[in-house]
C-alpha positions in Angstrom: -10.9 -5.7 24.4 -14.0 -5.7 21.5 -12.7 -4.0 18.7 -14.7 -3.2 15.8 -12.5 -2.5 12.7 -13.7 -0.5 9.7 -12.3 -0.7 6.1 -13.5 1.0 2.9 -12.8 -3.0 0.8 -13.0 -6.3 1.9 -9.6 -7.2 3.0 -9.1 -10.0 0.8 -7.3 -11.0 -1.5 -4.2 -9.4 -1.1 -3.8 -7.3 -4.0 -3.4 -4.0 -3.0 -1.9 -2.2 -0.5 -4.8 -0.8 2.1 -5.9 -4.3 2.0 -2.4 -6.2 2.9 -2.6 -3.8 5.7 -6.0 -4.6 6.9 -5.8 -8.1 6.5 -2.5 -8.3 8.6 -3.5 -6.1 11.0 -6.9 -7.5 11.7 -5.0 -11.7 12.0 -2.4 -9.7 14.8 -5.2 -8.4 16.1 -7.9 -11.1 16.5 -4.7 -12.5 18.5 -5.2 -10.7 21.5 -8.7 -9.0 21.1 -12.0 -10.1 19.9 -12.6 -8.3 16.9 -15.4 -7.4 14.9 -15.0 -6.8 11.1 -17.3 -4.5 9.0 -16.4 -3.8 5.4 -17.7 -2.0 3.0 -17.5 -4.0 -0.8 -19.1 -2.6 -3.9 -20.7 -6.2 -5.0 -20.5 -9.7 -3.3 -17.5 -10.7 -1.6 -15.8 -14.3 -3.3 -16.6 -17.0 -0.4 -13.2 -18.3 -0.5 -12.2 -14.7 0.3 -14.4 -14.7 2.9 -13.9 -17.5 5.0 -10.0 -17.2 5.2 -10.2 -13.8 6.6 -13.1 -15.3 9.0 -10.6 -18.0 9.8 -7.4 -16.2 10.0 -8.6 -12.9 11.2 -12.4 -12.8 13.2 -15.5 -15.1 13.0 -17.6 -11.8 13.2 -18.0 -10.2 9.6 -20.4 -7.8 8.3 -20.6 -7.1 4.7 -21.8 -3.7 3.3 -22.6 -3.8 -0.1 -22.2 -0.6 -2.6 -24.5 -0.2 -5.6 -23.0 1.0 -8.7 -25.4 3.7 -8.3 -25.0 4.5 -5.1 -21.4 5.1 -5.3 -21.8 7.5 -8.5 -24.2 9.2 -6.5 -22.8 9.9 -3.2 -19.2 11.1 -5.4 -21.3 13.2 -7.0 -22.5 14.5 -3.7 -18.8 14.7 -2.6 -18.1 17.4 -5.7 -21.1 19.8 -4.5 -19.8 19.3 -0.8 -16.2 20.2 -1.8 -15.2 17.1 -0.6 -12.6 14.6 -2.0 -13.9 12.3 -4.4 -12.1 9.2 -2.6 -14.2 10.1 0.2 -17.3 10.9 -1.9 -17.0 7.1 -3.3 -17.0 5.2 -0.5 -19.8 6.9 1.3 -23.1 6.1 2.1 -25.8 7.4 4.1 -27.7 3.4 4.2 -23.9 2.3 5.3 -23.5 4.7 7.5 -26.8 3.9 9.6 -26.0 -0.3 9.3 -22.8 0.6 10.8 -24.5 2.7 13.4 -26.8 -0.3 14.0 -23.9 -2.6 14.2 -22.0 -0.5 16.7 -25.6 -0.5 19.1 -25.5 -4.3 18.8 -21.5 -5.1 19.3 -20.9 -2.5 22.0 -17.0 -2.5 20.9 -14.8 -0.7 23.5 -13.0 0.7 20.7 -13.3 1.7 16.7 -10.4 1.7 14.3 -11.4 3.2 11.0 -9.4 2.5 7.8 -8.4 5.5 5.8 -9.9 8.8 5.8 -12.3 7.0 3.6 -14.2 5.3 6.8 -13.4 8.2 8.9 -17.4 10.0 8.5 -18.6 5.9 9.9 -16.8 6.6 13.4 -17.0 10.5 13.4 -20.3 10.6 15.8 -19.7 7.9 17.9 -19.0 8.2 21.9 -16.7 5.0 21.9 -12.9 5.5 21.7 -11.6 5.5 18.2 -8.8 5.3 16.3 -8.2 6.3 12.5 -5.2 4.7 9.9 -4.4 7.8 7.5 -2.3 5.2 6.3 0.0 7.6 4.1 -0.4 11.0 3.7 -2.7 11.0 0.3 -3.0 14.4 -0.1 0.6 15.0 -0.8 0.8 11.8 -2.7 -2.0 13.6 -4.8 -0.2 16.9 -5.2 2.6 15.1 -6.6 0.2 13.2 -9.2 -0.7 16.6 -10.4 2.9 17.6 -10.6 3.4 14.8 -12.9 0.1 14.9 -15.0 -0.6 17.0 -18.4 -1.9 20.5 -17.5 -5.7 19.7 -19.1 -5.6 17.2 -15.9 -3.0 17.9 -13.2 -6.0 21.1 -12.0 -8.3 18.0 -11.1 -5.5 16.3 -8.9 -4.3 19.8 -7.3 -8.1 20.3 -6.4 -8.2 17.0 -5.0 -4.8 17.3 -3.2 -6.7 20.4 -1.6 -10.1 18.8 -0.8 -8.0 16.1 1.0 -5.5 18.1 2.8 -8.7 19.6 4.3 -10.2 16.9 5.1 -7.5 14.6 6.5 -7.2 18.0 8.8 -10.9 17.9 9.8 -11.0 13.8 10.4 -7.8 14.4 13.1 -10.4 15.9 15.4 -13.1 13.1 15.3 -10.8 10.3 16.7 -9.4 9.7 19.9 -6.3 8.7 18.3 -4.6 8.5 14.5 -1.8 6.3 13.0 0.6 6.4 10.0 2.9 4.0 8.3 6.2 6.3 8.4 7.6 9.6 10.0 8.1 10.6 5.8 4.3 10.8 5.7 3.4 12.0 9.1 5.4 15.0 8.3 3.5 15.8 5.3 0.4 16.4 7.3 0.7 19.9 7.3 -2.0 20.8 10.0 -1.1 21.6 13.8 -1.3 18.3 16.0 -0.1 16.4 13.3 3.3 15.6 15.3 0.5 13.7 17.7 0.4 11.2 14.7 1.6 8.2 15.7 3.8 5.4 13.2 2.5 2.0 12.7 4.4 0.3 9.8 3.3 -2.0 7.4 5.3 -5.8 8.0 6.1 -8.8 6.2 5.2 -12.1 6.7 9.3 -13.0 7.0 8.5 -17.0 7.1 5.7 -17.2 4.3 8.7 -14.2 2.4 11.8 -15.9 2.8 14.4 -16.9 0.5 14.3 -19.8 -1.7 15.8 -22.1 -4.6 13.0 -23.2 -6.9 15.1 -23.6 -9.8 12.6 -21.4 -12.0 14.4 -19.3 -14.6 15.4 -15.9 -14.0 14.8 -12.2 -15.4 17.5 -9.6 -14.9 14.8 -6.8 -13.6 11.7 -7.2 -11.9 8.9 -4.8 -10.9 5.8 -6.4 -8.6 2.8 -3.9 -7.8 -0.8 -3.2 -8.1 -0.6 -2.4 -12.3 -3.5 -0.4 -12.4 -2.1 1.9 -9.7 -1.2 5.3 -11.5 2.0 5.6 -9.7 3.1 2.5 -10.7 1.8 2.5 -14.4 4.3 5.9 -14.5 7.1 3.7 -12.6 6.8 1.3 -15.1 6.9 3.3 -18.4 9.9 4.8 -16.9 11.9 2.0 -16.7 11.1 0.2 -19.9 11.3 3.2 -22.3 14.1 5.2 -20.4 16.2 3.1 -17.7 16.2 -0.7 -19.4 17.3 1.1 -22.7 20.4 2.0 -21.4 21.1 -1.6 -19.5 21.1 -2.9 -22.7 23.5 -0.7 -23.9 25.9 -2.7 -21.9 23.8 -6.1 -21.4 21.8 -6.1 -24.6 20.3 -9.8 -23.7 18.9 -7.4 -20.3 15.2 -9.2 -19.4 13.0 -7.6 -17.2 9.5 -9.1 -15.8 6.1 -6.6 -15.1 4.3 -8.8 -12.4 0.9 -7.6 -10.2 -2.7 -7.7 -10.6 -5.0 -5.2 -13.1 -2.5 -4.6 -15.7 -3.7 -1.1 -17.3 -4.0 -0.8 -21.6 -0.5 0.8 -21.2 1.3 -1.7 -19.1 0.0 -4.4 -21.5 1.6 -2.5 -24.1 5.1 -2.5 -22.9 5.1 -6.2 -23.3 7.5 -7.2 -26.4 11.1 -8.8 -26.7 12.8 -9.3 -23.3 9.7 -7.7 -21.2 6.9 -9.8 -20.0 4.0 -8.6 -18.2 2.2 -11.7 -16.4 -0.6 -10.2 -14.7 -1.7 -11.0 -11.4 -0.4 -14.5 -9.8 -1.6 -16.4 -7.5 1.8 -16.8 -5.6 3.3 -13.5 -5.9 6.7 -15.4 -4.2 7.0 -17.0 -8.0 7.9 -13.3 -9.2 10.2 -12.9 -7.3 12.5 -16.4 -7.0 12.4 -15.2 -10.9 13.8 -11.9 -10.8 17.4 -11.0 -10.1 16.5 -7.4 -9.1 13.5 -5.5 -7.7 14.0 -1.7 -9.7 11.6 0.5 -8.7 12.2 4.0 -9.5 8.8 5.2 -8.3 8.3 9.1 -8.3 4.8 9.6 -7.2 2.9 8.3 -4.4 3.5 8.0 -0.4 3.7 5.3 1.9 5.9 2.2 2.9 6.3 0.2 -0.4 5.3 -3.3 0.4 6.6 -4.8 -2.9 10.7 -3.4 -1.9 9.7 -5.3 1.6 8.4 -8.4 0.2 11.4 -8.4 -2.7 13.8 -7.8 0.3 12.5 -10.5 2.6 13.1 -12.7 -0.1 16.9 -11.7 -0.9 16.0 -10.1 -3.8 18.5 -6.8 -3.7 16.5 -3.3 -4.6 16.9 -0.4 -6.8 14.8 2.6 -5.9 14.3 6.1 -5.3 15.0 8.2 -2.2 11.4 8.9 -2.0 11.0 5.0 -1.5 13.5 4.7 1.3 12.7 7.6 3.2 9.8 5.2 4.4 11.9 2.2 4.7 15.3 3.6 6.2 17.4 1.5 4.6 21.0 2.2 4.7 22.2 2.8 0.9 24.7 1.0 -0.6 24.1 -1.8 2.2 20.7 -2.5 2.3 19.1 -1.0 -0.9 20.5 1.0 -3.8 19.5 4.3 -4.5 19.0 6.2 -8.0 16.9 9.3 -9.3 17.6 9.7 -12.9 17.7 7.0 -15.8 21.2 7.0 -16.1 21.4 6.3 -12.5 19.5 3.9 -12.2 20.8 1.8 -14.9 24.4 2.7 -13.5 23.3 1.2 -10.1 21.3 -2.5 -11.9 24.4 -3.1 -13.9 26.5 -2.8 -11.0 24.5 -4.9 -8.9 24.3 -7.9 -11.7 28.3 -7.2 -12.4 29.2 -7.4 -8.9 28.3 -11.0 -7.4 30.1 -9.3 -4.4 28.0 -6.3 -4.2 24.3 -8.8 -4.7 25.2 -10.9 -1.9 25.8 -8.1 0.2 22.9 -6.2 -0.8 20.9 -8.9 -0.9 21.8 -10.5 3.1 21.9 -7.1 4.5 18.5 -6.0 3.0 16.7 -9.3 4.3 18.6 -8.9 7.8 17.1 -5.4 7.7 13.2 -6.6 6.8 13.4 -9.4 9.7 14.4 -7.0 12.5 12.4 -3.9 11.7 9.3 -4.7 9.6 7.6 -7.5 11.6 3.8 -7.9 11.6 3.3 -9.2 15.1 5.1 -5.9 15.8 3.0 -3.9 14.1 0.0 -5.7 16.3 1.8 -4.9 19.6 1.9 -0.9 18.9 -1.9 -0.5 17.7 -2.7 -2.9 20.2 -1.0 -0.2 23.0 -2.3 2.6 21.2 -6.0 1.6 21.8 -4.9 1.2 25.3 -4.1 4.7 25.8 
């Protein structure tokens, strides 16, 4: 089958989410299909970046370039259509007719579009197609505004609205739609939604695996995108509130910040016992050094690939329920779950007590990653849901 595959960013590197997804998705699928890749990227693409996804993923690349101007534009546009400003910024009326042209010349037999973001690039065409919500952004938007000061939180309640809307109106343009977890599917709240159908994220189990490198170790670790507003407010909360009250009982308690864009105020929870690296190019180094993942993430949706990765590579977790719903791991077992500060310290200090508890943790959380959270399994159900 020719597949022509739309993302809003070049899928390369691998420092955020929506483009581990792509990029993994795209090298499954280049296994059994010929696929076409078209990309939008607001400025050049680094060669280096490009020619390992043309050598992993597909020979065929087409690179849409974005203006500075043309993206404050067209999300201007998006405000006086009442449309979401994540969809505003990532459209184009130029990219819209090169990916038109493209589609003429490639004559895929099916489209898979990226994110509501892409979804206005395939909403026209006659050709089968497929959209990725992904997660489910407008409730992962509404909960932003929950947590924001009142001057802002009306501008993320508008935008939760604006995208509620839309992820209703982009349903009926495809043929077929996709989700990373049954948590997110069911906070589409539109009829046909049920119709949504779960492809997970995976993990690269051999390239994630456990190992001795001998590096020194932290006590607490947190890996993510660091300009990510969810994680920024994970952070805070576990340096100023949760790792407080670990060193109440382990006072010598270290704790490691590791991922790319570090934001002005993750920079400025670096001090005595808290390092924030910034982004690596091995992200594996973060965690051989940290003892435990602690994640105690209250906004966003989605599977967490960082709790997948830190699992895949022994490394026992501490996070919310709103995590695991996603990941379905059994707590306890496979993961440790907390909600409030005092919990969550309660749960790390048992876990570096307990050598008993870590090794169980940790064995039963990898066994978990490498029988449920495969990529080559995540290639097989897209691959069958193009077929339908």
């Amino acid at each position: 089958m020719k597949l022509l595959v739309i993302t809003p960013r070049f899928p390369y590197p691998l420092e955020r989410g929506d483009k581990l997804r792509a990029y993994h998705q795209i090298r499954q699928l280049s296994k059994q299909h010929e696929v076409t890749l078209v990309a939008l990227s607001e400025g050049p693409v680094d060669p280096e970046a490009f020619s390992k996804v043309s050598r992993d993923c597909c020979e065929k690349i087409h690179v849409i370039s974005r203006s500075r101007l043309t993206t404050v534009w067209s999300t201007l546009l998006a405000v006086l259509r009442g449309q979401p400003l994540q969809v505003g910024y990532f459209s184009s009326a130029a990219a819209a007719r090169q990916i038109d042209q493209i589609i003429a010349d490639e004559k895929p037999d099916h489209i898979y579009c990226q994110l509501i973001r892409t979804a206005s690039f395939g909403r026209n065409s006659s050709i089968p197609r497929t959209l990725d919500y992904q997660d489910a952004f407008s409730a992962a938007m509404q909960r932003r505004s929950e947590q924001s000061p009142a001057w802002l939180a009306w501008v993320f309640a508008l935008e939760a609205r604006r995208i509620a809307r839309y992820e209703e109106q982009a349903f009926g343009w495809f043929d077929s739609q996709v989700i990373i977890s049954e948590q997110d599917r069911d906070l589409l709240l539109f009829s046909g939604s049920e119709q949504v159908q779960i492809v997970r994220n995976g993990v690269d189990t051999e390239f994630f695996s456990p190992r001795d490198s001998g590096t020194p170790q932290t006590d607490l670790l947190f890996v993510g995108n660091m300009g990510y507003p969810p994680n920024v407010n994970a952070v805070t909360r576990l340096v100023t509130e949760i790792l407080p009250l670990v060193r109440e009982v382990r006072p010598n308690a270290d704790l490691l910040i590791a991922g790319a864009r570090p934001s002005k105020t993750v920079k400025q929870l670096e001090g005595p016992g808290v390092e924030v690296s910034g982004w690596l190019d091995d992200i594996r180094i973060a965690y051989e050094r940290g003892r435990i993942m602690v994640v105690p993430l209250v906004i966003g949706a989605g599977l967490q690939n960082k709790i997948l990765e830190a699992m895949s590579m022994g490394v026992p977790c501490v996070t919310t329920e709103l995590v695991n719903r996603a990941i379905g791991a059994v707590p306890g077992e496979e993961i440790l779950i907390a909600s409030t500060p005092q919990e969550f310290a309660e749960q790390t200090l048992r876990l570096l007590g307990s050598p008993a508890l870590y090794e169980k943790v940790s064995a039963q959380g990898l066994q978990l990653v490498q029988s449920r959270f495969s990529w080559q399994a995540v290639g097989d159900t897209l691959s069958s849901t193009f077929a339908h």
